[in-house]
C-alpha positions as CSV (number, residue, x, y, z in Angstrom):
1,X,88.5,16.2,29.2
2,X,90.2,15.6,32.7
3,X,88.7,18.9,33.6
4,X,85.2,17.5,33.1
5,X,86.1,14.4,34.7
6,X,86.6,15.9,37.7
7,X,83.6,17.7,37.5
8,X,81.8,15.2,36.9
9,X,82.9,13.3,40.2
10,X,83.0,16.5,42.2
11,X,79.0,16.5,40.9
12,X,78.7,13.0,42.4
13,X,80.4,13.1,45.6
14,X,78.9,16.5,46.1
15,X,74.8,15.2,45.7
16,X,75.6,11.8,46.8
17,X,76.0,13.5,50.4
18,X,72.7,15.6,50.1
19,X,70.0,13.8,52.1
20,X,67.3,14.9,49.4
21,X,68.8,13.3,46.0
22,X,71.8,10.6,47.6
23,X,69.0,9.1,49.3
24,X,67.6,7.4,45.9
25,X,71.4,6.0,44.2
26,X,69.4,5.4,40.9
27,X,67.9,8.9,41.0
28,X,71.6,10.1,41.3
29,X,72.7,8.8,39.0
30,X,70.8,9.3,36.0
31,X,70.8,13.2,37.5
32,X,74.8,13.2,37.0
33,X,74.7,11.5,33.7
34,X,72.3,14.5,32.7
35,X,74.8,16.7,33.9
36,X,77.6,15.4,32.1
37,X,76.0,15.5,28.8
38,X,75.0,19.2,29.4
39,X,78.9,19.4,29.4
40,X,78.9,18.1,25.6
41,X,80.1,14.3,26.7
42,X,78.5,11.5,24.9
43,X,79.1,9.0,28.0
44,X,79.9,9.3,31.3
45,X,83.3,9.4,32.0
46,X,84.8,6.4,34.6
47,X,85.3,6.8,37.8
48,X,87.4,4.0,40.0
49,X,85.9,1.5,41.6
50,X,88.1,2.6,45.0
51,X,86.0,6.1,44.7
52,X,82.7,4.2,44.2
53,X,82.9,2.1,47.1
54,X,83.9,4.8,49.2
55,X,80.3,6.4,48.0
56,X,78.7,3.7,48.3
57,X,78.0,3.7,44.5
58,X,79.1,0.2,43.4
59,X,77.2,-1.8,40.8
60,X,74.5,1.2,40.2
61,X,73.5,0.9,36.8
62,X,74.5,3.8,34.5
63,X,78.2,4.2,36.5
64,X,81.6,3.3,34.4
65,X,84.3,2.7,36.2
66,X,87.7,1.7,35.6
């Protein structure tokens, strides 16, 4: 699971910086959601809030965090 996890995030951090799909946070996120159910989870796994703040994620709907 930790694996995921971090691929999950990795997923995040990685598009959040692209110009083309960070630009739209909501976009994002419903993309990475998609992504982490390819990966056989049933909900997105929790990220901190320290790492969401830092990309400028906070209070987008669809994010856990922990």
């Amino acid at each position: 699971m930790k694996t995921k996890e971090s691929a999950y995030q990795a997923w995040l951090g990685y598009y959040n910086s692209n110009r083309a799909i960070g630009k739209d946070k909501y976009r994002l996120v419903e993309l990475a959601n998609e992504f982490s159910r390819t990966m056989g989870l049933d909900n997105p796994p929790a990220i901190s809030k320290l790492v969401l703040g830092k990309m400028g994620l906070k209070n987008i709907p669809g994010l856990r965090s922990k």
